[in-house]
Backbone atoms as SQL, in Angstrom:
CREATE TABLE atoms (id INTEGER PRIMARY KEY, chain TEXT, resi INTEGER, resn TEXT, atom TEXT, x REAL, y REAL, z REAL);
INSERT INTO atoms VALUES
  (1, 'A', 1, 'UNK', 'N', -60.390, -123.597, -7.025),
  (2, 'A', 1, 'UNK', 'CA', -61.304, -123.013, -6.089),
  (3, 'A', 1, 'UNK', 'C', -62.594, -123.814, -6.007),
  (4, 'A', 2, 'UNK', 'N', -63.046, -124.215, -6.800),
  (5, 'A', 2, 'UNK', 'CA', -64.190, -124.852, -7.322),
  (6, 'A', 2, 'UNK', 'C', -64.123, -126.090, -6.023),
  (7, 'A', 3, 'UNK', 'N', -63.367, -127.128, -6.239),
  (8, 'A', 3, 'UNK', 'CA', -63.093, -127.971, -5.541),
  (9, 'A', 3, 'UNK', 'C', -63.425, -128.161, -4.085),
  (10, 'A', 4, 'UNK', 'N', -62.469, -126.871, -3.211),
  (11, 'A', 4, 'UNK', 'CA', -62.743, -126.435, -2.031),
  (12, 'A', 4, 'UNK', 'C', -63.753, -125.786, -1.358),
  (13, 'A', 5, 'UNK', 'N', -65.075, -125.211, -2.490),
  (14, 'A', 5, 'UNK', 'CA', -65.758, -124.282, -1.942),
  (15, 'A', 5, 'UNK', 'C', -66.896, -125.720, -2.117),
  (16, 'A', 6, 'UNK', 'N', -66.824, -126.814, -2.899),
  (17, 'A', 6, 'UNK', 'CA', -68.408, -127.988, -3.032),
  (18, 'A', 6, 'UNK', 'C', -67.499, -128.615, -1.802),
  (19, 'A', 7, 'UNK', 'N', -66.345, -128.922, -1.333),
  (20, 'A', 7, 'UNK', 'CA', -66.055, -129.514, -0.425),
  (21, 'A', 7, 'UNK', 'C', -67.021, -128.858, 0.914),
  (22, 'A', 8, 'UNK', 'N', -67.006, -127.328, 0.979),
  (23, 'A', 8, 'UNK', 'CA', -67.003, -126.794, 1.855),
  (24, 'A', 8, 'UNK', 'C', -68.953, -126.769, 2.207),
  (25, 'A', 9, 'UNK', 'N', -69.222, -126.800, 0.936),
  (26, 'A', 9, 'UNK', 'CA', -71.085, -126.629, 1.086),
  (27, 'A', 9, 'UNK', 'C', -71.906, -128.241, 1.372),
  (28, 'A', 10, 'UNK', 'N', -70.437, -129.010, 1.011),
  (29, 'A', 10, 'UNK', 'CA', -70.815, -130.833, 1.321),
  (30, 'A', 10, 'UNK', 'C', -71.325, -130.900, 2.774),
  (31, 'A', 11, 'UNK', 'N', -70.070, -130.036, 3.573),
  (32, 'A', 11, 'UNK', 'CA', -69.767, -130.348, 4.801),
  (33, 'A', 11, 'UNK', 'C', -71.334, -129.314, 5.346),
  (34, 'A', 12, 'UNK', 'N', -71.267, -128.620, 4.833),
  (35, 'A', 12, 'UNK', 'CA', -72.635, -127.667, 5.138),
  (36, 'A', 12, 'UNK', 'C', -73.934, -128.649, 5.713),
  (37, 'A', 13, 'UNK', 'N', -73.672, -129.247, 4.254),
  (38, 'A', 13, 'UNK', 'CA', -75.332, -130.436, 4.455),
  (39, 'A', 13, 'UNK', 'C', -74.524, -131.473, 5.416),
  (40, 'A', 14, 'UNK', 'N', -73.772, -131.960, 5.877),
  (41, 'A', 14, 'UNK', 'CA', -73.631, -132.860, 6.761),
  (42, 'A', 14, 'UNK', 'C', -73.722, -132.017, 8.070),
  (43, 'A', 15, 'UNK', 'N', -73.271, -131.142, 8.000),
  (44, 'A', 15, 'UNK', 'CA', -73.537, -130.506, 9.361),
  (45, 'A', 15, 'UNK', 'C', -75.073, -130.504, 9.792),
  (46, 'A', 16, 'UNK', 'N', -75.943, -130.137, 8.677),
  (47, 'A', 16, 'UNK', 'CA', -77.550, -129.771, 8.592),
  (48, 'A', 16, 'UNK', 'C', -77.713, -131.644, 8.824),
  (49, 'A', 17, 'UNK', 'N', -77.818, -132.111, 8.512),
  (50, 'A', 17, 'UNK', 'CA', -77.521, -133.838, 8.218),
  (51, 'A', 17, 'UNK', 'C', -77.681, -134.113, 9.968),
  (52, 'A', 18, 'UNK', 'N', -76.424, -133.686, 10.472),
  (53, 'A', 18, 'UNK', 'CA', -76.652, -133.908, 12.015),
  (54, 'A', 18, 'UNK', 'C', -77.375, -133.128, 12.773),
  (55, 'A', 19, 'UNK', 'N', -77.774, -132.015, 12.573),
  (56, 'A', 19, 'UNK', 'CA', -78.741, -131.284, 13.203),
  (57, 'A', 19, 'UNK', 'C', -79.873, -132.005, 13.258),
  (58, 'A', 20, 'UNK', 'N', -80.870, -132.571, 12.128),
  (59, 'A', 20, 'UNK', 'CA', -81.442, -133.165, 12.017),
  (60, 'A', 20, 'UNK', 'C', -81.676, -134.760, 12.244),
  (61, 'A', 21, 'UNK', 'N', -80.666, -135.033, 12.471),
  (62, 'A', 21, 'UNK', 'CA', -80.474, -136.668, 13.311),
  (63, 'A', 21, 'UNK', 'C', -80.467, -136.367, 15.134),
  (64, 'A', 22, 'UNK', 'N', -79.702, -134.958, 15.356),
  (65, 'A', 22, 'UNK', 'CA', -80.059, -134.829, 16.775),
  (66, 'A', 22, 'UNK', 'C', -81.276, -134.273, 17.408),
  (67, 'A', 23, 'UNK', 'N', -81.915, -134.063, 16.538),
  (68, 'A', 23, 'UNK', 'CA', -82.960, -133.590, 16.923),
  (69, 'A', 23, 'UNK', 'C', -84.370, -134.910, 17.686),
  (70, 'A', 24, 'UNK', 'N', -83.955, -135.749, 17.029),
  (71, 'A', 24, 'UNK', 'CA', -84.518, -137.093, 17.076),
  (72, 'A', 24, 'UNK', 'C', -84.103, -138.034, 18.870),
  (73, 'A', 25, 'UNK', 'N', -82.420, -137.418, 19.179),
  (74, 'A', 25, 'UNK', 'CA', -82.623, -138.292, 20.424),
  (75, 'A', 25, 'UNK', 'C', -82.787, -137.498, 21.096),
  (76, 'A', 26, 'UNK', 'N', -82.524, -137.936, 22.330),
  (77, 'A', 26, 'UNK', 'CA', -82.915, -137.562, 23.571),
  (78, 'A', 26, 'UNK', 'C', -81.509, -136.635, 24.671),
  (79, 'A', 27, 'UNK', 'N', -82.210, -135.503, 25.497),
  (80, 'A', 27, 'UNK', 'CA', -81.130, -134.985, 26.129),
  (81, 'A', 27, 'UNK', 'C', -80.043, -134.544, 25.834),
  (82, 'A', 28, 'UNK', 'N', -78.853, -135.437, 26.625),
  (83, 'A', 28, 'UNK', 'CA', -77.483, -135.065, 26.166),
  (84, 'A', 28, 'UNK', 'C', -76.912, -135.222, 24.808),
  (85, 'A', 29, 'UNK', 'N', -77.327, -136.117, 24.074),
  (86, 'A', 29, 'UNK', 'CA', -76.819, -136.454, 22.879),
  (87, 'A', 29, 'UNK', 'C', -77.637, -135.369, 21.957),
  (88, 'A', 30, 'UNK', 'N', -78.646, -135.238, 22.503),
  (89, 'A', 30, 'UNK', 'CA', -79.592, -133.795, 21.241),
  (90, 'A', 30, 'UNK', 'C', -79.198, -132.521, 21.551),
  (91, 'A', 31, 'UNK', 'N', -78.294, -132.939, 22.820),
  (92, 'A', 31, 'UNK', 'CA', -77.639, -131.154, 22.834),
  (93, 'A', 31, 'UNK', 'C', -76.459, -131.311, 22.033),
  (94, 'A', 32, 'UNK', 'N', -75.107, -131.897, 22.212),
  (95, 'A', 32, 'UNK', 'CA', -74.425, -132.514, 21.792),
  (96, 'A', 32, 'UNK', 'C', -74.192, -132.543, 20.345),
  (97, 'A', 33, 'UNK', 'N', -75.112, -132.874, 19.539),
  (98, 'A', 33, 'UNK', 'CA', -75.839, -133.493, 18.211),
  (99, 'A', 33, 'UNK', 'C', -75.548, -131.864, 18.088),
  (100, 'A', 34, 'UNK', 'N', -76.700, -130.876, 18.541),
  (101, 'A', 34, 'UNK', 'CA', -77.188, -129.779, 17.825),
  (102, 'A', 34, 'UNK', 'C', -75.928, -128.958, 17.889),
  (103, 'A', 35, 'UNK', 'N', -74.971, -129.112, 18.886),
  (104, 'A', 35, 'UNK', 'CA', -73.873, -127.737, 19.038),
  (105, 'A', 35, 'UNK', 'C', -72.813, -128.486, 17.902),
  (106, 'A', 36, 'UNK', 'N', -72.839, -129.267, 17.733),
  (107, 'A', 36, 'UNK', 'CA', -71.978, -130.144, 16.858),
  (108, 'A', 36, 'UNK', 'C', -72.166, -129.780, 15.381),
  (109, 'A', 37, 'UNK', 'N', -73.816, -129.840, 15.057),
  (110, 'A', 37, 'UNK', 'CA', -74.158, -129.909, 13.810),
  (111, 'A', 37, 'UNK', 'C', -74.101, -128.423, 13.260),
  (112, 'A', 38, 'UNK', 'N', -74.396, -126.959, 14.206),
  (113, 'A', 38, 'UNK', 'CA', -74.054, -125.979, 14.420),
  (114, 'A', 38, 'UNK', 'C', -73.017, -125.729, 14.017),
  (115, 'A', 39, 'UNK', 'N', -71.810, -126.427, 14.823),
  (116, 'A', 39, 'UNK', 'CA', -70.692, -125.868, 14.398),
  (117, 'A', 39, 'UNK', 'C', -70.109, -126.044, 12.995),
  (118, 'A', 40, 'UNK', 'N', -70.515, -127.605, 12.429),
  (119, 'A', 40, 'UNK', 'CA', -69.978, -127.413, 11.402),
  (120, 'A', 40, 'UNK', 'C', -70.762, -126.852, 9.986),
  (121, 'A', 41, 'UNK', 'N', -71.545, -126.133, 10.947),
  (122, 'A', 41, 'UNK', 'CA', -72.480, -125.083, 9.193),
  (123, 'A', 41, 'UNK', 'C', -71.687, -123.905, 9.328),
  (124, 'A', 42, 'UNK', 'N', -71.669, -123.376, 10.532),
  (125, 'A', 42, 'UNK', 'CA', -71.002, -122.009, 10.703),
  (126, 'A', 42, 'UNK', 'C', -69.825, -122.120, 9.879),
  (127, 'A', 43, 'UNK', 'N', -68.929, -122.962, 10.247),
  (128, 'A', 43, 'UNK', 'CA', -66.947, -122.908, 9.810),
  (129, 'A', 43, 'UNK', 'C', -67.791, -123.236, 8.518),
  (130, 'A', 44, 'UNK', 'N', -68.324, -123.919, 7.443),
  (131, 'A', 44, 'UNK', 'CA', -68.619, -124.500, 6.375),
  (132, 'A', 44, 'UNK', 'C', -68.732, -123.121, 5.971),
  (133, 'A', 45, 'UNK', 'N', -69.808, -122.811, 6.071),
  (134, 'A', 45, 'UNK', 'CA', -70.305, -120.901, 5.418),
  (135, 'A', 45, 'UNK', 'C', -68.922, -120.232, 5.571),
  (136, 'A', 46, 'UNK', 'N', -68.377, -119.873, 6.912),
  (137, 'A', 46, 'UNK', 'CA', -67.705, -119.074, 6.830),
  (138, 'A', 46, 'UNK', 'C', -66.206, -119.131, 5.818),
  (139, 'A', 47, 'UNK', 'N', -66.239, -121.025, 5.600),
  (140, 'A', 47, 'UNK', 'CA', -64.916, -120.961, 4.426),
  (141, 'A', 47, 'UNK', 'C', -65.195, -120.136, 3.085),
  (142, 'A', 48, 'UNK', 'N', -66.671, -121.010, 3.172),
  (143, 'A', 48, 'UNK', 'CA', -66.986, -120.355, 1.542),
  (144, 'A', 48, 'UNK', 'C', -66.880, -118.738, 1.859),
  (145, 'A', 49, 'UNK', 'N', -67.371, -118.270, 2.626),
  (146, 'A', 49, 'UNK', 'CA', -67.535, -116.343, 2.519),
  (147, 'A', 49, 'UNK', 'C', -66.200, -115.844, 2.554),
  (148, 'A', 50, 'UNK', 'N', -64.987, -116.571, 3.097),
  (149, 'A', 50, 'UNK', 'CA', -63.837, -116.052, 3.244),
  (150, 'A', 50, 'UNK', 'C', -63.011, -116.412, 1.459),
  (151, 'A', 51, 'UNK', 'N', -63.229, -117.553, 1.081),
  (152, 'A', 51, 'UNK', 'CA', -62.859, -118.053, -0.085),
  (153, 'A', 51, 'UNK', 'C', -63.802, -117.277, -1.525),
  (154, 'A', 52, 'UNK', 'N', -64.597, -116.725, -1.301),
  (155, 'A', 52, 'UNK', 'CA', -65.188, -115.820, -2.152),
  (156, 'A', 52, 'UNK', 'C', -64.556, -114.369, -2.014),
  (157, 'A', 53, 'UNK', 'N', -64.700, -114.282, -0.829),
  (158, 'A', 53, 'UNK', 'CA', -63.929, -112.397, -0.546),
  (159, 'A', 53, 'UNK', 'C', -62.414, -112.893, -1.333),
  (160, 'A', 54, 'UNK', 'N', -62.041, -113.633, -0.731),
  (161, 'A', 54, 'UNK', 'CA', -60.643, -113.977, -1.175),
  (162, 'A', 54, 'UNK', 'C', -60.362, -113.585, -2.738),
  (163, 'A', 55, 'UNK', 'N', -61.306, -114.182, -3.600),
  (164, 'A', 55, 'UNK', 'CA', -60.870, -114.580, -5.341),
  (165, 'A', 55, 'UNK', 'C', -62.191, -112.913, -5.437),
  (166, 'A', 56, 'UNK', 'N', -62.591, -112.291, -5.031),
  (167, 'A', 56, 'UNK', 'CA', -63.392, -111.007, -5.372),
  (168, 'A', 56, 'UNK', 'C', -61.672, -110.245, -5.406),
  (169, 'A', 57, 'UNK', 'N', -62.649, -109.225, -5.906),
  (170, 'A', 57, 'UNK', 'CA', -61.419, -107.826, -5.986),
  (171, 'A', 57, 'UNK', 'C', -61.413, -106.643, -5.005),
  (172, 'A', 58, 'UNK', 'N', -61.981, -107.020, -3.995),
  (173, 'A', 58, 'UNK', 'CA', -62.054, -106.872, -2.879),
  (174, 'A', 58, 'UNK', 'C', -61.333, -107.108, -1.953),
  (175, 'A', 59, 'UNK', 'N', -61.005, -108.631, -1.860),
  (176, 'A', 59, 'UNK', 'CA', -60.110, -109.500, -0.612),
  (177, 'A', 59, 'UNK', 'C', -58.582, -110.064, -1.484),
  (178, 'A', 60, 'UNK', 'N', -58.332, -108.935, -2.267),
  (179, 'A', 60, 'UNK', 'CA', -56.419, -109.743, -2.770),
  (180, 'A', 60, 'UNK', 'C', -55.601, -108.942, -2.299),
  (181, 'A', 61, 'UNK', 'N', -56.240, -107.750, -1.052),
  (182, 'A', 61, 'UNK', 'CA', -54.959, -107.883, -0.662),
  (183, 'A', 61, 'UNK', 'C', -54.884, -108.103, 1.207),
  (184, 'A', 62, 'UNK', 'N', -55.773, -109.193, 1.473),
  (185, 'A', 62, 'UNK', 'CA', -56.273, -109.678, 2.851),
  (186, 'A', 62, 'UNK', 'C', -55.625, -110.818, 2.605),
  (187, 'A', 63, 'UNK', 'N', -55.163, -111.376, 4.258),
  (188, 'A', 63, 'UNK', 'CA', -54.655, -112.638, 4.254),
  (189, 'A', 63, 'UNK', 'C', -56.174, -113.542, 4.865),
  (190, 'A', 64, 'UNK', 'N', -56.367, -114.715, 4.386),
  (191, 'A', 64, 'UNK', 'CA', -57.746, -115.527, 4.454),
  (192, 'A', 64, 'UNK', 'C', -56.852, -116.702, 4.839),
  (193, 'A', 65, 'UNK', 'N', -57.277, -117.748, 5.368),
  (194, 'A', 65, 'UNK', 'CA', -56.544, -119.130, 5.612),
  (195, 'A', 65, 'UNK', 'C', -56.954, -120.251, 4.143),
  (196, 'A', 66, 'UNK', 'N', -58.070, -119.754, 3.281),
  (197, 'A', 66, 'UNK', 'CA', -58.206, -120.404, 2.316),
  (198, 'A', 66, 'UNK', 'C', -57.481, -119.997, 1.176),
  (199, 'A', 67, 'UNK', 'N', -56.685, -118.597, 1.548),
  (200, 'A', 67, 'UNK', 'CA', -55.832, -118.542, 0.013),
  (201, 'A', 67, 'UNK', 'C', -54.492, -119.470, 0.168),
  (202, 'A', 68, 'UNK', 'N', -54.549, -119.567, -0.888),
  (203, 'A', 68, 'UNK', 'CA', -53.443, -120.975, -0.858),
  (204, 'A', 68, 'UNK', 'C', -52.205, -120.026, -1.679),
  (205, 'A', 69, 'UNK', 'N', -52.523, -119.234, -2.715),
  (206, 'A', 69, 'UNK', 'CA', -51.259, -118.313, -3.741),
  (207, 'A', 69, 'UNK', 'C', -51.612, -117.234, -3.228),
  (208, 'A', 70, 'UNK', 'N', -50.076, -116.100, -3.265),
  (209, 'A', 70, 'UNK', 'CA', -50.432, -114.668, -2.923),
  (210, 'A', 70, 'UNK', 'C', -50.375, -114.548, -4.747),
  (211, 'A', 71, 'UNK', 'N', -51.237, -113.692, -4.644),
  (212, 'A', 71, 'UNK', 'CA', -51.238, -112.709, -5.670),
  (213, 'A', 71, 'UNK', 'C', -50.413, -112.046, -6.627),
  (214, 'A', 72, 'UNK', 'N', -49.242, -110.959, -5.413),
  (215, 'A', 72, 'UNK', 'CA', -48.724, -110.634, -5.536),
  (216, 'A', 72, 'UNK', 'C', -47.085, -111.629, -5.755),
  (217, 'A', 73, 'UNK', 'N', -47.377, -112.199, -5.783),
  (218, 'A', 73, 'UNK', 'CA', -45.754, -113.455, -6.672),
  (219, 'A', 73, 'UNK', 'C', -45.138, -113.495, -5.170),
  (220, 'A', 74, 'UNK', 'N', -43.920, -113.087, -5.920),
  (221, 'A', 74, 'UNK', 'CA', -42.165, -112.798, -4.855),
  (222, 'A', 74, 'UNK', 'C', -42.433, -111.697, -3.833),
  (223, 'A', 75, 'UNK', 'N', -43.583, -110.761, -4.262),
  (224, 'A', 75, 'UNK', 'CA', -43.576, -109.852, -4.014),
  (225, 'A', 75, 'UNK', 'C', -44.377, -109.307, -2.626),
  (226, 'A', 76, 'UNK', 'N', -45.117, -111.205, -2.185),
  (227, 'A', 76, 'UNK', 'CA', -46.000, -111.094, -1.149),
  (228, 'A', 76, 'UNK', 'C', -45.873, -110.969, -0.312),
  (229, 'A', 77, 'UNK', 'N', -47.168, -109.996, 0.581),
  (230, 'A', 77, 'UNK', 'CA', -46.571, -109.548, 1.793),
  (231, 'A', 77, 'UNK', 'C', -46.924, -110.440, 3.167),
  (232, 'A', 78, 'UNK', 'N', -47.204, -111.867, 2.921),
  (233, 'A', 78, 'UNK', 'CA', -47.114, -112.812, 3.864),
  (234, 'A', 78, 'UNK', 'C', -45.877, -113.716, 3.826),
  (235, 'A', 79, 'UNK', 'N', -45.137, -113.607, 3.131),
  (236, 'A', 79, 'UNK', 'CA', -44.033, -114.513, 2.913),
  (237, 'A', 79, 'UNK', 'C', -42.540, -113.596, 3.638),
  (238, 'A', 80, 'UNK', 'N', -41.816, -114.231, 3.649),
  (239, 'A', 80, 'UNK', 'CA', -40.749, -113.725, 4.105),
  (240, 'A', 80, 'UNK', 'C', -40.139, -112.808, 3.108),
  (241, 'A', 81, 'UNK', 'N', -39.657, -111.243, 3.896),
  (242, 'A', 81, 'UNK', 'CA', -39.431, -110.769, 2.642),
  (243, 'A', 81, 'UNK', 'C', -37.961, -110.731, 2.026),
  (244, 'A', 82, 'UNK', 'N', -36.753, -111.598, 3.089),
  (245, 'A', 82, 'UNK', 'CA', -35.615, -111.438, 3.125),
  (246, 'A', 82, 'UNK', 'C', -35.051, -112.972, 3.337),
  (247, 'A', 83, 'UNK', 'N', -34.389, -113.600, 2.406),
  (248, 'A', 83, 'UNK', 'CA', -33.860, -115.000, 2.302),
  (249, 'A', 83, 'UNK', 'C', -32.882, -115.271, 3.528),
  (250, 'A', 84, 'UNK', 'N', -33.187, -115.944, 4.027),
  (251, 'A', 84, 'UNK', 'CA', -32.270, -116.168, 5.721),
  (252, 'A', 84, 'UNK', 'C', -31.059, -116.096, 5.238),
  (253, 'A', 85, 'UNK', 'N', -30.375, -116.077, 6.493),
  (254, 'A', 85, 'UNK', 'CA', -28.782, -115.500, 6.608),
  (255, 'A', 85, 'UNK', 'C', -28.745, -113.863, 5.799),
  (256, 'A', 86, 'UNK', 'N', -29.595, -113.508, 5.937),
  (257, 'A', 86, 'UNK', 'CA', -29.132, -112.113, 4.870),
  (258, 'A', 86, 'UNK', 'C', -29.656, -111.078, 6.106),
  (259, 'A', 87, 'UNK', 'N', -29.535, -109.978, 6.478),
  (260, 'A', 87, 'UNK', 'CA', -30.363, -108.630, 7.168),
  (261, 'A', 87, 'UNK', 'C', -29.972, -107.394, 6.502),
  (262, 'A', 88, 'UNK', 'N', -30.814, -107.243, 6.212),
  (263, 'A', 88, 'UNK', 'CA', -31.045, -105.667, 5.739),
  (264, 'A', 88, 'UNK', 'C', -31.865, -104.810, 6.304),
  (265, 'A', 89, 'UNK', 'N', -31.860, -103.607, 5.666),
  (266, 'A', 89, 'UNK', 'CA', -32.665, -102.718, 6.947),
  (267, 'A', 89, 'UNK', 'C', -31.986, -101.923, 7.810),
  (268, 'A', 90, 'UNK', 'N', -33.006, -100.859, 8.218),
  (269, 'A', 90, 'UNK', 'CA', -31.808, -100.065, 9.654),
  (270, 'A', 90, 'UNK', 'C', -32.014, -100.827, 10.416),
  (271, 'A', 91, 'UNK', 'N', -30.630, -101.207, 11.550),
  (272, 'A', 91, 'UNK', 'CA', -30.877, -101.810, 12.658),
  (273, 'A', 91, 'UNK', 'C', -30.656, -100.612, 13.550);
């Protein structure tokens, strides 16, 4: 986890990184620059807040795009719950 969440606060300051370089030119490129540098603080924060809810005891039993293991083993309820070629169940 560790790994993915300094990956994620790196990208934070590069995002802030370009905010602050667009601020410097002119016009199109300082709009450009700023919706750019914007975007990548927002997705940056929002990995880390989703990757924290995630490993809290709160978010194990939410699907997040940063959990990488269910929790719950064999038993998870994002995985398939029936090995192909097999149907069970009422049809």
């Amino acid at each position: 986890m560790a790994h993915g969440t300094a990956f994620l606060l790196l990208s934070a300051a590069v995002g802030y990184w370009v905010l602050e370089r667009a601020s410097t030119q002119k016009k199109d490129l300082k709009t450009i620059g700023q919706i750019v540098g914007a975007i990548i603080i927002v997705v940056s924060f929002a990995g880390v807040a989703c990757k924290v809810y995630t490993v809290s005891k709160w978010g194990k039993a939410i699907y997040c795009p940063a959990k990488t293991v269910c929790p719950a083993g064999p038993a998870c309820p994002f995985s398939s719950k029936q090995p192909s070629g097999k149907s069970g169940g009422m049809m």
